[in-house]
PDB file of N, CA, C and O in Angstrom:
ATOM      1  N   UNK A   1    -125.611-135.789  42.124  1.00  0.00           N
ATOM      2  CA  UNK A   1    -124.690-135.415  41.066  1.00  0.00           C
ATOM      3  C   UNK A   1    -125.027-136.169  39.782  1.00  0.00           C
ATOM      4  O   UNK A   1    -124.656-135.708  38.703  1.00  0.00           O
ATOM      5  N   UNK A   2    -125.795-137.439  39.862  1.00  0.00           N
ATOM      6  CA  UNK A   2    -125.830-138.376  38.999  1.00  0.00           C
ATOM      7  C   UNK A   2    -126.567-137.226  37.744  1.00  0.00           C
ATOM      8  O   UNK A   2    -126.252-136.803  36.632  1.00  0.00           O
ATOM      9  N   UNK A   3    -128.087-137.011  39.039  1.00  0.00           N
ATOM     10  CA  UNK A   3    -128.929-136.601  38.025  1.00  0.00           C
ATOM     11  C   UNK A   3    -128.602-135.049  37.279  1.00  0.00           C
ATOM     12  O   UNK A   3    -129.250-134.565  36.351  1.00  0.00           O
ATOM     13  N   UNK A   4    -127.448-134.450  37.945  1.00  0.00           N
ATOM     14  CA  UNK A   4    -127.102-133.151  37.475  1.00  0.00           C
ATOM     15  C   UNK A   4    -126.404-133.655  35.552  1.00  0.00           C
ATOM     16  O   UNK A   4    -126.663-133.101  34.483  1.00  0.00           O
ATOM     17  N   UNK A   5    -125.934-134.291  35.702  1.00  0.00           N
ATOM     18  CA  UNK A   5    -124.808-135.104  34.734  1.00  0.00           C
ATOM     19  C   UNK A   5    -125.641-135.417  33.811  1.00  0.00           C
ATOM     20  O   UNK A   5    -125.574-134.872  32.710  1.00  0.00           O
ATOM     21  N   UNK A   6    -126.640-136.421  34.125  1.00  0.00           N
ATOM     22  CA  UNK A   6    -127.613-136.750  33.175  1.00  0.00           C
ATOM     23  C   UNK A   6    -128.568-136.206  32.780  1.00  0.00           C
ATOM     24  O   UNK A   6    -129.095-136.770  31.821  1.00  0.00           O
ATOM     25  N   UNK A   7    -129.158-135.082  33.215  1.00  0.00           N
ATOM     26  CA  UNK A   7    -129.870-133.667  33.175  1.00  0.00           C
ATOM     27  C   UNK A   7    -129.250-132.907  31.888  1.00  0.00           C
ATOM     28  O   UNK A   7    -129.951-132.507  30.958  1.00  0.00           O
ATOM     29  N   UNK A   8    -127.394-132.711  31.974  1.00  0.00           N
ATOM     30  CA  UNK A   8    -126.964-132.011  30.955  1.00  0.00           C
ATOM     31  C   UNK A   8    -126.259-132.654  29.824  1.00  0.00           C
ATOM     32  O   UNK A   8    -125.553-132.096  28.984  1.00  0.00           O
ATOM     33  N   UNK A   9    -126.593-134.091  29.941  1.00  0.00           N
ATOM     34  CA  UNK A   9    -126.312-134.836  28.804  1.00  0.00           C
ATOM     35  C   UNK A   9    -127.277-134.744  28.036  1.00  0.00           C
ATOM     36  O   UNK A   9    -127.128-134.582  26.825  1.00  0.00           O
ATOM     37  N   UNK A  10    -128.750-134.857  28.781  1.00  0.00           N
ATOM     38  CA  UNK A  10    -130.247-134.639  27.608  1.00  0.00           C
ATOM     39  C   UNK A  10    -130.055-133.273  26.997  1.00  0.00           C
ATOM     40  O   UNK A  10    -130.125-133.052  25.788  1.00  0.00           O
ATOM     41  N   UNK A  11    -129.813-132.398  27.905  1.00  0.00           N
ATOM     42  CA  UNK A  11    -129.998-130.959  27.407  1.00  0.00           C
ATOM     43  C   UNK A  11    -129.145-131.012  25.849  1.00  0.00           C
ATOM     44  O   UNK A  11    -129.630-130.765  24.745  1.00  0.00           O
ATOM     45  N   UNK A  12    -127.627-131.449  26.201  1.00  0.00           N
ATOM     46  CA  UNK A  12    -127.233-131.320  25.191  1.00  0.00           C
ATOM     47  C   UNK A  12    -127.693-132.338  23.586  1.00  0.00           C
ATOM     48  O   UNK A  12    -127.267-132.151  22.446  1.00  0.00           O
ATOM     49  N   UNK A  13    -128.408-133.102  23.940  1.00  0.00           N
ATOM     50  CA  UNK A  13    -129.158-134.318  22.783  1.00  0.00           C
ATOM     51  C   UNK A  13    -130.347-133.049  22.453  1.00  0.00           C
ATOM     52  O   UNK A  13    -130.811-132.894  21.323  1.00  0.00           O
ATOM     53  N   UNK A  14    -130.638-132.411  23.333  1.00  0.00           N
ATOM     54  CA  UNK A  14    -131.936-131.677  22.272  1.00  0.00           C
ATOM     55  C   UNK A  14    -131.210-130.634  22.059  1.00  0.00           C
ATOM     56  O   UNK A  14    -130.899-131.036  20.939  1.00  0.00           O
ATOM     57  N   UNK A  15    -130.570-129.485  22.149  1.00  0.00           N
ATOM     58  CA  UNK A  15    -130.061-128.609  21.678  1.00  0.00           C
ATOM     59  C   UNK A  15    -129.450-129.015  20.218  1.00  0.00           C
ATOM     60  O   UNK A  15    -129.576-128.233  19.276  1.00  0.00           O
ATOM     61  N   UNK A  16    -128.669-130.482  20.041  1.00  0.00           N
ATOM     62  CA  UNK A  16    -128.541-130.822  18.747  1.00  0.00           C
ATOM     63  C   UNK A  16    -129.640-131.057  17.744  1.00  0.00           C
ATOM     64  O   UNK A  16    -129.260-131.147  16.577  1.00  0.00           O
ATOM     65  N   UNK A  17    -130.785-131.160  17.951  1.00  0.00           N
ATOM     66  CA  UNK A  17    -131.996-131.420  17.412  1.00  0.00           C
ATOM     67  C   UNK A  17    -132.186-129.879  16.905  1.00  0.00           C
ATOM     68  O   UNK A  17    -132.073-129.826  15.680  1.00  0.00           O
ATOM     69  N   UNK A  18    -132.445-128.604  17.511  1.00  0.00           N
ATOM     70  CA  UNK A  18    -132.892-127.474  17.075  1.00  0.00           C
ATOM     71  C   UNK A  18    -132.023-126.979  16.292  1.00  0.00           C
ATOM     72  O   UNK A  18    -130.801-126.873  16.395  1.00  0.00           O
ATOM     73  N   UNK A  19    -133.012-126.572  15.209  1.00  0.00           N
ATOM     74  CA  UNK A  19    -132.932-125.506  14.070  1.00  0.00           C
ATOM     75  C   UNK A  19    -132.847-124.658  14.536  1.00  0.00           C
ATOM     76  O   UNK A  19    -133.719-124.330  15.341  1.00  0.00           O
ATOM     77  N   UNK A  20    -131.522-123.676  14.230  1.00  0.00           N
ATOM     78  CA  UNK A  20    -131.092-122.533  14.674  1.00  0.00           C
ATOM     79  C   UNK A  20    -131.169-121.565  13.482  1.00  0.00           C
ATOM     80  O   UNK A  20    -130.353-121.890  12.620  1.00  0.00           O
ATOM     81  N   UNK A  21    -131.821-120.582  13.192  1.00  0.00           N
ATOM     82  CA  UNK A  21    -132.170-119.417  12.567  1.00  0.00           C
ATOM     83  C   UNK A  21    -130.790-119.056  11.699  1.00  0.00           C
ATOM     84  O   UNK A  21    -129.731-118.780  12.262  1.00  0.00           O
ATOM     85  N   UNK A  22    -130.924-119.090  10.487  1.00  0.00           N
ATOM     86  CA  UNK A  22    -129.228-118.174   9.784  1.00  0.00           C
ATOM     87  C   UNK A  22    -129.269-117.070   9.745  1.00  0.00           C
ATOM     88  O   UNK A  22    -130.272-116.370   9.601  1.00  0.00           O
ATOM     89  N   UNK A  23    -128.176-116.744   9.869  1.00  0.00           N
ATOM     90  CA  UNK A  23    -127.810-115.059  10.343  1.00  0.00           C
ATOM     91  C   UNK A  23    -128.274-114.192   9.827  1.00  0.00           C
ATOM     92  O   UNK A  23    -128.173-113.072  10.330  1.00  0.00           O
ATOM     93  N   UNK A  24    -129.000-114.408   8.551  1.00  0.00           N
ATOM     94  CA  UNK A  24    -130.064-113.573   7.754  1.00  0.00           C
ATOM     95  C   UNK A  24    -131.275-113.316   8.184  1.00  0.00           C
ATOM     96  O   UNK A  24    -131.921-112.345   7.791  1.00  0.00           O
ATOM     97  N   UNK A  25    -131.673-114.126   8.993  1.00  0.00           N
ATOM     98  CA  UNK A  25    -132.987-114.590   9.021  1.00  0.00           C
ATOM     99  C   UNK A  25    -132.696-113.967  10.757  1.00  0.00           C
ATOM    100  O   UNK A  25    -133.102-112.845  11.058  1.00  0.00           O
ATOM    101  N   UNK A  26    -132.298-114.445  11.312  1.00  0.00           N
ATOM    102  CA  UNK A  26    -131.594-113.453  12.859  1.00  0.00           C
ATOM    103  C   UNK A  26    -131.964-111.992  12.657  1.00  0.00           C
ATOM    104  O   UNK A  26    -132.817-111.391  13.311  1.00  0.00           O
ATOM    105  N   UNK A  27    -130.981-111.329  11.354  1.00  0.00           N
ATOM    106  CA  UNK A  27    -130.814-110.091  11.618  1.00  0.00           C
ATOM    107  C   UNK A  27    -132.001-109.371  11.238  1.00  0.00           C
ATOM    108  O   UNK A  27    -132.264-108.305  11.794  1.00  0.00           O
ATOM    109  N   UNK A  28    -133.005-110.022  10.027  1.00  0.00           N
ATOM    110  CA  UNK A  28    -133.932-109.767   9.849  1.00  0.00           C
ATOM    111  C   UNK A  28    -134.552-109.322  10.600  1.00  0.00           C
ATOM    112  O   UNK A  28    -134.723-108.103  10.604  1.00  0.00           O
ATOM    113  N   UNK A  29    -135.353-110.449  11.884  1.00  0.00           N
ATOM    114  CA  UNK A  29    -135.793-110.672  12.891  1.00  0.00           C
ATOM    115  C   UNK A  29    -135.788-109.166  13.831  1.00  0.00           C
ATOM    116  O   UNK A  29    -136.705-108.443  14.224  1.00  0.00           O
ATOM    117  N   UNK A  30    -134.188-109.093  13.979  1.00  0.00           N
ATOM    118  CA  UNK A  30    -133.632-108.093  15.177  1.00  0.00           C
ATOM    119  C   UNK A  30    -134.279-106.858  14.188  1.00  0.00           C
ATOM    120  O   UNK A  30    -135.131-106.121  14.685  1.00  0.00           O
ATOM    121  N   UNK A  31    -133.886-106.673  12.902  1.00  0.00           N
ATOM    122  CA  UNK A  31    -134.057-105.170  12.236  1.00  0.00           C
ATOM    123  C   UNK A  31    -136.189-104.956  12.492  1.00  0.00           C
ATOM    124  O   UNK A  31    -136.809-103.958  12.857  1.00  0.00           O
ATOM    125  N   UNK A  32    -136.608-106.068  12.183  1.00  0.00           N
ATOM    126  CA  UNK A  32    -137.867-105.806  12.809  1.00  0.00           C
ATOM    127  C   UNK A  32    -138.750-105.389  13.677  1.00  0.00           C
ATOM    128  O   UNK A  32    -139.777-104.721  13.559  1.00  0.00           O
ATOM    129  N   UNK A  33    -137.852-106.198  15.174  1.00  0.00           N
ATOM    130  CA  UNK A  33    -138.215-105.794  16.593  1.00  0.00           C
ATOM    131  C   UNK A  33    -137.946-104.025  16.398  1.00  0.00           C
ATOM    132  O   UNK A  33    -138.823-103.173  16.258  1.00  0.00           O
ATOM    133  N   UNK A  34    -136.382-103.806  16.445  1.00  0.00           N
ATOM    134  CA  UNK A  34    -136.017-102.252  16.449  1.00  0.00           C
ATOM    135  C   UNK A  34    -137.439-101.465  15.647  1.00  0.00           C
ATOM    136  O   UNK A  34    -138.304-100.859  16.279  1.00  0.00           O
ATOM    137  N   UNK A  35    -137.436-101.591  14.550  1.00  0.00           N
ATOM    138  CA  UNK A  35    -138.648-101.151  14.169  1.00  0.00           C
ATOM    139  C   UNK A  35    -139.788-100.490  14.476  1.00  0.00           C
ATOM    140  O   UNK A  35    -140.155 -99.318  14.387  1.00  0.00           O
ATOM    141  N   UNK A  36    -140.510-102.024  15.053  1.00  0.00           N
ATOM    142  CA  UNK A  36    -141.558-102.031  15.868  1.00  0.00           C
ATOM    143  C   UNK A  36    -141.401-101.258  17.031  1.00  0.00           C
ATOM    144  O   UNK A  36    -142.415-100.648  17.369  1.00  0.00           O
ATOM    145  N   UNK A  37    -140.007-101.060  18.017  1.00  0.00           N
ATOM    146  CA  UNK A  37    -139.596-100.704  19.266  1.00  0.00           C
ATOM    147  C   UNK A  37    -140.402 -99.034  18.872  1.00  0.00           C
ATOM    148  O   UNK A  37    -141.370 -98.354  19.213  1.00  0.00           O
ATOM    149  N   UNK A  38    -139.672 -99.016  18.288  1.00  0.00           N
ATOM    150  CA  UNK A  38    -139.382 -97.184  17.437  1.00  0.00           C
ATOM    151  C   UNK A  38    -140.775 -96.412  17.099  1.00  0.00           C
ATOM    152  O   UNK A  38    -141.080 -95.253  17.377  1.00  0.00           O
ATOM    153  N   UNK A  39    -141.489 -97.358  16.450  1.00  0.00           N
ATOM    154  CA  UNK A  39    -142.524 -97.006  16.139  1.00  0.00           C
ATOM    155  C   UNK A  39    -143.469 -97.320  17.572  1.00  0.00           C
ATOM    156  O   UNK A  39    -143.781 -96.170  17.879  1.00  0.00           O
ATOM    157  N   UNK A  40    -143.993 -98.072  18.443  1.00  0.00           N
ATOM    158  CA  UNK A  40    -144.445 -97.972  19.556  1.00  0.00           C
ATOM    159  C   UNK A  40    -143.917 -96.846  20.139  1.00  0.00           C
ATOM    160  O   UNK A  40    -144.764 -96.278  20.828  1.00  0.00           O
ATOM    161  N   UNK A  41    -142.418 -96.086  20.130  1.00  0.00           N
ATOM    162  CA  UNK A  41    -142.290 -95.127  21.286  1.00  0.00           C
ATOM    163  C   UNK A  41    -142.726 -94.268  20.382  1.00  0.00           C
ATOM    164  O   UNK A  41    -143.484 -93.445  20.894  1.00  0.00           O
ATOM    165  N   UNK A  42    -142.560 -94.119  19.254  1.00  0.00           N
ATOM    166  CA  UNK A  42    -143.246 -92.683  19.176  1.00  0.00           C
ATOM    167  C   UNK A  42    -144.649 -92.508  18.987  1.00  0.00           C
ATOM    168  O   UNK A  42    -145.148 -91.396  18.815  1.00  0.00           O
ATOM    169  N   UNK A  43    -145.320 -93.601  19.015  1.00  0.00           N
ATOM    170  CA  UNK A  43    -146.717 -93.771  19.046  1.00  0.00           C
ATOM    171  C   UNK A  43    -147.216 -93.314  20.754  1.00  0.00           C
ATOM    172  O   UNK A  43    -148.181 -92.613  21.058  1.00  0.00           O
ATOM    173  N   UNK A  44    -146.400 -93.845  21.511  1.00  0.00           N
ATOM    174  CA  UNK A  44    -146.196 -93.370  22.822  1.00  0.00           C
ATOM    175  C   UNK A  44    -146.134 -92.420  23.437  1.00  0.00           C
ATOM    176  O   UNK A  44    -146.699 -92.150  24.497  1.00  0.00           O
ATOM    177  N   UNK A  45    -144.901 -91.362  22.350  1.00  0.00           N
ATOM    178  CA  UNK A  45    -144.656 -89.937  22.835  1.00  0.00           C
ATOM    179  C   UNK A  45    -145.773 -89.031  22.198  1.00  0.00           C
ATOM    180  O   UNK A  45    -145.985 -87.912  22.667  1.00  0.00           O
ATOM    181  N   UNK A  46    -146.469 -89.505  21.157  1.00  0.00           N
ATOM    182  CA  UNK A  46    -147.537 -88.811  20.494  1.00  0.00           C
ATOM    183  C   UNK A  46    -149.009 -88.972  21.484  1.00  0.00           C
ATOM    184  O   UNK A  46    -149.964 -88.200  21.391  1.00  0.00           O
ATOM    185  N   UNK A  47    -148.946 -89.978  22.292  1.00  0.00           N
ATOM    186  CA  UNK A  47    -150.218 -89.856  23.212  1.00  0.00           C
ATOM    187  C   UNK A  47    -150.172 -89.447  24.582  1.00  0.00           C
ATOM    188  O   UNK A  47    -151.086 -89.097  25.328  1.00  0.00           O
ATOM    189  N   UNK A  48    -148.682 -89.578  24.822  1.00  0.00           N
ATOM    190  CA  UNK A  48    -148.144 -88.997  26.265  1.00  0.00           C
ATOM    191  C   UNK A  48    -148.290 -87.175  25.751  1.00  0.00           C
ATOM    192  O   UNK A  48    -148.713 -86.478  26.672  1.00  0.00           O
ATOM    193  N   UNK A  49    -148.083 -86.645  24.841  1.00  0.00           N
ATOM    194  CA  UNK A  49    -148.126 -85.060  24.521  1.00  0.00           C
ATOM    195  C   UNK A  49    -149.525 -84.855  24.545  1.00  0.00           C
ATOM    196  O   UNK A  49    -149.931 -83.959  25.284  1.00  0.00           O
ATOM    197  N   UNK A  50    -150.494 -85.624  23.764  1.00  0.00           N
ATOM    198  CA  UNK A  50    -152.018 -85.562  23.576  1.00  0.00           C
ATOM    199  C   UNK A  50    -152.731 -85.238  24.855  1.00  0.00           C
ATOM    200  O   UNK A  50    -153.379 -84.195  24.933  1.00  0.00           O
ATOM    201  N   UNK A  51    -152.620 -86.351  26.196  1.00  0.00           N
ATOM    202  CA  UNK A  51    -152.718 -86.229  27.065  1.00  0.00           C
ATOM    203  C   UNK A  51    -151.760 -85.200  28.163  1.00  0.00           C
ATOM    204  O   UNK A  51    -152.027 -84.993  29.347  1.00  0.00           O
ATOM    205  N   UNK A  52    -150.947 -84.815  27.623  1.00  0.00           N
ATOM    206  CA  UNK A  52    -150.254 -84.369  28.668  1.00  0.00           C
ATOM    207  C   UNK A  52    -150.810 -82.390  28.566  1.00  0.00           C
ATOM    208  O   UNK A  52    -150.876 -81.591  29.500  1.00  0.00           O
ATOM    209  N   UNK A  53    -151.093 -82.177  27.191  1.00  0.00           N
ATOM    210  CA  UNK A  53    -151.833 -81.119  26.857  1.00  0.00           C
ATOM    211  C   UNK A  53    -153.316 -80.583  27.501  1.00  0.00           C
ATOM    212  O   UNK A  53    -153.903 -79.586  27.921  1.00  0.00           O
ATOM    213  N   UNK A  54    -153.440 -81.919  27.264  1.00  0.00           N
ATOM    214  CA  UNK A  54    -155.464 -82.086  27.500  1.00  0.00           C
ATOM    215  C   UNK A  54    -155.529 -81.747  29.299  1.00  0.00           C
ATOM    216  O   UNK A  54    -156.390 -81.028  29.807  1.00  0.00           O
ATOM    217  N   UNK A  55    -154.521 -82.380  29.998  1.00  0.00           N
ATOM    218  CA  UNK A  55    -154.648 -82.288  31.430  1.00  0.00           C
ATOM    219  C   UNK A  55    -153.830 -80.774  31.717  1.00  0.00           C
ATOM    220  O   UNK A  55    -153.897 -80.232  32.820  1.00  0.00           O
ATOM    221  N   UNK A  56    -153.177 -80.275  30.743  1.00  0.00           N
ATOM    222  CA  UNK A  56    -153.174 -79.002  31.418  1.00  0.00           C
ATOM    223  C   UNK A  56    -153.888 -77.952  30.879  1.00  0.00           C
ATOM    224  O   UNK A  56    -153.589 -76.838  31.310  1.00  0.00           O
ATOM    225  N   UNK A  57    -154.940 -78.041  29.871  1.00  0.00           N
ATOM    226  CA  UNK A  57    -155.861 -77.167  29.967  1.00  0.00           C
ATOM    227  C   UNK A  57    -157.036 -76.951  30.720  1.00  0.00           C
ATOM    228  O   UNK A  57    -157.638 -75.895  30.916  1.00  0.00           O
ATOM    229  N   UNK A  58    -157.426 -78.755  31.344  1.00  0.00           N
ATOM    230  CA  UNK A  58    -158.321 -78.961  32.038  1.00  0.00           C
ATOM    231  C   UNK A  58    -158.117 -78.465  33.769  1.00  0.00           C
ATOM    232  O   UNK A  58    -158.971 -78.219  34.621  1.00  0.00           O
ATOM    233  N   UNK A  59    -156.160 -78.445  33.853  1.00  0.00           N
ATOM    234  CA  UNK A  59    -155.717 -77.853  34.947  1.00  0.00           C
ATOM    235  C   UNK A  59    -155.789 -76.096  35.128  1.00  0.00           C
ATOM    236  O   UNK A  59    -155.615 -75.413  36.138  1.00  0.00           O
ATOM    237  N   UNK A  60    -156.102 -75.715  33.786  1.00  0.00           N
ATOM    238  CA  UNK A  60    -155.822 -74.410  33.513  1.00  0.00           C
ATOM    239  C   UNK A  60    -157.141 -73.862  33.826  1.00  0.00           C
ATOM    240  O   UNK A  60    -157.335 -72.923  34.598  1.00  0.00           O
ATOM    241  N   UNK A  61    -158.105 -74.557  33.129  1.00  0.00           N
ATOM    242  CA  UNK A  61    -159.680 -74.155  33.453  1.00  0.00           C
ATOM    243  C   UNK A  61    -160.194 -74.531  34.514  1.00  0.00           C
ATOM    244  O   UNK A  61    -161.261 -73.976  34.775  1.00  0.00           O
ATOM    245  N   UNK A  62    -159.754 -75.439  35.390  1.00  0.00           N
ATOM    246  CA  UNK A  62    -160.575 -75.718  36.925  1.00  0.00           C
ATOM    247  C   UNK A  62    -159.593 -74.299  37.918  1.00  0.00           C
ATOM    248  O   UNK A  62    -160.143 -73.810  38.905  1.00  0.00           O
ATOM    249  N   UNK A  63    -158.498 -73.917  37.581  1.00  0.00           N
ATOM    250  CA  UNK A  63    -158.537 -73.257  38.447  1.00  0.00           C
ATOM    251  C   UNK A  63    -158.297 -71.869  37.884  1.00  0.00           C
ATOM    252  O   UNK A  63    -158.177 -71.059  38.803  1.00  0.00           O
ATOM    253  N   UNK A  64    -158.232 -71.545  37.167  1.00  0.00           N
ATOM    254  CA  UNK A  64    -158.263 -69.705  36.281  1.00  0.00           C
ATOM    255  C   UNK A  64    -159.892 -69.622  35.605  1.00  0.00           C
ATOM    256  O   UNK A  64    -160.541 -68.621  35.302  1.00  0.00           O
ATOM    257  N   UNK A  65    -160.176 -70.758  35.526  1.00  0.00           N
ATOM    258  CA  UNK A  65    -161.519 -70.666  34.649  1.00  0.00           C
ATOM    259  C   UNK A  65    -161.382 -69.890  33.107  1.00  0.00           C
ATOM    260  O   UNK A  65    -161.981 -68.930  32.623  1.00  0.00           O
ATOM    261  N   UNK A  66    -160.251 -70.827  32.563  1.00  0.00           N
ATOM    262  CA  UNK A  66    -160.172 -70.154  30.995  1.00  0.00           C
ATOM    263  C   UNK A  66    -160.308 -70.865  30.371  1.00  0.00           C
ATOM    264  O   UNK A  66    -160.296 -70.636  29.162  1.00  0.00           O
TER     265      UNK A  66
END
């Protein structure tokens, strides 16, 4: 128990030490990720269609031969 106690006495000595981000600089942050999220999926859905095309013509021509 000792060391549980004294475990979350340090924790709390460095948590006072860190620089915590201002809420500007947070939301910034968050409006960025979303962003990025957004733009990867549709970068995503644009190569999932590319491919998803390509394999059914290649499905179309191995077995109709067109």
């Amino acid at each position: 128990m000792k060391n549980l106690v004294s475990f979350l006495r340090e924790v709390k000595i460095e948590l006072s030490k860190v620089v915590w981000p201002s809420k500007e600089d947070f939301i910034g942050a968050v409006v960025i990720v979303f962003i990025t999220m957004i733009a990867f999926a549709v970068f995503l859905g644009i190569v999932n269609k590319v491919f998803q095309a390509g394999a059914l013509r290649g499905f179309e021509y191995l077995v109709f031969g067109r």
